[in-house]
Steps between C-alpha positions, in 0.01 A plus 500: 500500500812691475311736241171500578474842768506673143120533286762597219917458424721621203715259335846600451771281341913611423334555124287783616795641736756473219250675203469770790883492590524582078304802520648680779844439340371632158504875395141516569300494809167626384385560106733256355537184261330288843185655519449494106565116545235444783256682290541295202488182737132614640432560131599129396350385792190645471472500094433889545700747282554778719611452931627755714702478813325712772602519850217366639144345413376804705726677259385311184085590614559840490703560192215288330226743660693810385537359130139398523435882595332446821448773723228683749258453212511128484323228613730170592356207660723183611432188779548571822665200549874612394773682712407846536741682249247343196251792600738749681634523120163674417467713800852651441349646169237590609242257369166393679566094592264261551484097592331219312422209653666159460395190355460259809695187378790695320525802766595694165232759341350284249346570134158463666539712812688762290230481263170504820702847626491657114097420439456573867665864479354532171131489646589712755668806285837434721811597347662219304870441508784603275710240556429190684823310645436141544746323772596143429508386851739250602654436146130433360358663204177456324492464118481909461321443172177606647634744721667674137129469408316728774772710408433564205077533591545724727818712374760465826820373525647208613861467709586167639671497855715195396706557835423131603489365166822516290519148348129459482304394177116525417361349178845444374598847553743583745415818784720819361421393129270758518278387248200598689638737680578855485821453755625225702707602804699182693635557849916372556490620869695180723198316606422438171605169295699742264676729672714785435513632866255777461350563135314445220365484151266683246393324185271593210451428182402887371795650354405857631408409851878357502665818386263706747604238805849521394538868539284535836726279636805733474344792608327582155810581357671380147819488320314387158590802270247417237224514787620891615307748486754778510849494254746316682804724557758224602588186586397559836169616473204278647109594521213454745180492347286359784481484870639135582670374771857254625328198453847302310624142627858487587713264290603246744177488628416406120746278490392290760181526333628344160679205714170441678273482170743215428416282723145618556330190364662299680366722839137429368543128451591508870237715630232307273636175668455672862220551401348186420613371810316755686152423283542128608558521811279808674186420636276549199173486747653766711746730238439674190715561242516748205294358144788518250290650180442237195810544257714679772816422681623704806805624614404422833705806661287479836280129621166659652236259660178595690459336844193528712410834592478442852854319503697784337654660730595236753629270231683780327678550841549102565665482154764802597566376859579138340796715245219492213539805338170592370345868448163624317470622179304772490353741778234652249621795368229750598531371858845677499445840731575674171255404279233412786538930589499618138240341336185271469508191282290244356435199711689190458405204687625215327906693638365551779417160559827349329702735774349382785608137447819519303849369598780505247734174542861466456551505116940488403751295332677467815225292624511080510192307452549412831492849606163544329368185669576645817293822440226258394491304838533784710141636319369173503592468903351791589213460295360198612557669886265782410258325268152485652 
């Protein structure tokens, strides 16, 4: 059990540490050759044609919001089931945010609860979004065929928060292909099963939403001379033509990136196997787990389950004293004192009722079957104690 006080651990190997040891000894430690190589890695991975390297997902959200031009006239509406920076993305520009319920099976918004919210504010003349970003929960996503449907109906945007989800496929489409998508943004940060320390990406498949993430991300500025507006008087001479922001990767932190996507698959093969072993041997009668959509495969970043309600809290404190490191994924975002101060939102029972019985497991490549087993039998134990 030597790993399992941990819900999540990075795995590093004298590959990663010498691709990093590279790039520190190179003439570049930020916008060089590494960081062009990392993006063209997402890009193969994800059969997408255009990736940038962002700081953070937090990072990636809001250069995608800018380029969609959201601000305090927009409408955006997410789940409320994601960390907190999905929304806070929205608030920083100004935009009104709502929540739309999940699907109570997947614990994702779903084509048909996205769709009940549209009619729904429809009927009542409430304001319908602008863009609509969709959170693949756990490495899950649904086929977004339908999804790029009700986008087109009813004229919004869509943005996938992929932060969970980088190796995941719908349909046989992979999650930052972008092909139903406005903008995929995928999450690197170290509890992640790719990691780059802290960081992200943002990929797309629109040519000019590229170019306009590309500049915000460097503080709006450009060194293309045939893009300047003004004659350039010398070598020297740069331009900013919008308001952006520091939102760059380093280059070792790329280059650990490039050295994980290498051995990526062979990360999911493990955590599908961990997996399995969980599904076999939790008590089905007593646990839920996530429904895995027709046609899709996860990336399994994070292992929720849903326990009795009336057991959550004592079993989520068993499992910790006993070295299990579990944790709950998510505290509702408009439950946060933020968002519970600032604004009224549209009710959303089926999170409410996923929060109040979810546990997150253990979910690594450091962990043995054995480890995994363990976890089992401690639920199972305590369980069958409580069980009326």
């Amino acid at each position: 059990m030597a790993h399992l006080n941990s819900y999540s651990r990075q795995n590093i190997d004298e590959t990663d540490i010498e691709a990093v040891r590279r790039a520190l000894c190179s003439d570049y430690l930020t916008q060089g050759q590494a960081v062009i190589e990392f993006e063209q890695a997402i890009c193969d991975s994800c059969n997408c044609p255009f990736a940038l390297a962002v700081s953070s997902a937090t990072a990636g959200l809001h250069l995608a919001l800018m380029a969609l031009d959201v601000d305090s006239s927009s409408v955006v509406w997410t789940s409320a089931n994601t960390f907190a920076s999905t929304a806070n993305v929205a608030r920083m520009l100004g935009a009104e945010v709502d929540f739309v319920d999940i699907d109570t099976a997947t614990w994702m918004i779903s084509p048909e609860t996205l769709e009940d919210r549209l009619i729904e504010a429809t009927n009542t003349s409430r304001p319908l979004p602008d863009v609509v970003i969709l959170v693949h929960f756990a490495g899950v996503s649904y086929d977004m065929t339908e999804f790029s449907r009700l986008a087109e109906r009813y004229q919004f945007k869509l943005v996938e928060d992929a932060a969970h989800a980088f190796g995941a496929t719908y349909a046989n489409h992979k999650v930052g292909e972008a092909a139903h998508s406005d903008i995929s943004v995928f999450s690197f940060h170290a509890i992640k099963p790719l990691t780059t320390g802290e960081g992200g990406a943002v990929t797309t498949k629109d040519p000019q939403l590229f170019e306009k993430i590309r500049g915000l991300r460097s503080h709006g500025i450009t060194r293309d001379v045939a893009s300047f507006k003004n004659q350039s008087p010398g070598d020297w001479y740069y331009e900013q033509q919008a308001l952006g922001l520091n939102y760059r990767m380093t280059d070792f932190q790329c280059a650990l990136g490039a050295s994980q996507i290498s051995r990526y698959p062979k990360f999911l093969r493990r955590r599908q196997e961990l997996v399995e072993v969980y599904r076999s041997n939790l008590p089905a009668d007593l646990i839920a787990s996530q429904r895995i959509p027709n046609g899709s495969v996860s990336a399994h970043h994070i292992y929720p389950v849903l326990v009795p309600k009336e057991h959550r809290p004592d079993l989520f404190a068993y499992l910790k004293d006993n070295g299990i490191g579990v944790n709950v994924h998510y505290i509702p975002v408009y439950r946060h004192p933020y968002y519970h101060d600032t604004g009224s939102y549209a009710p959303c029972p089926n999170t409410e009722d996923y929060y109040s019985r979810t546990i997150s497991l253990p979910l690594h490549t450091h962990l043995s079957n054995d480890d995994v087993l363990e976890t089992c039998s401690e639920i199972y134990n305590f369980l069958e104690a409580h069980h009326d």
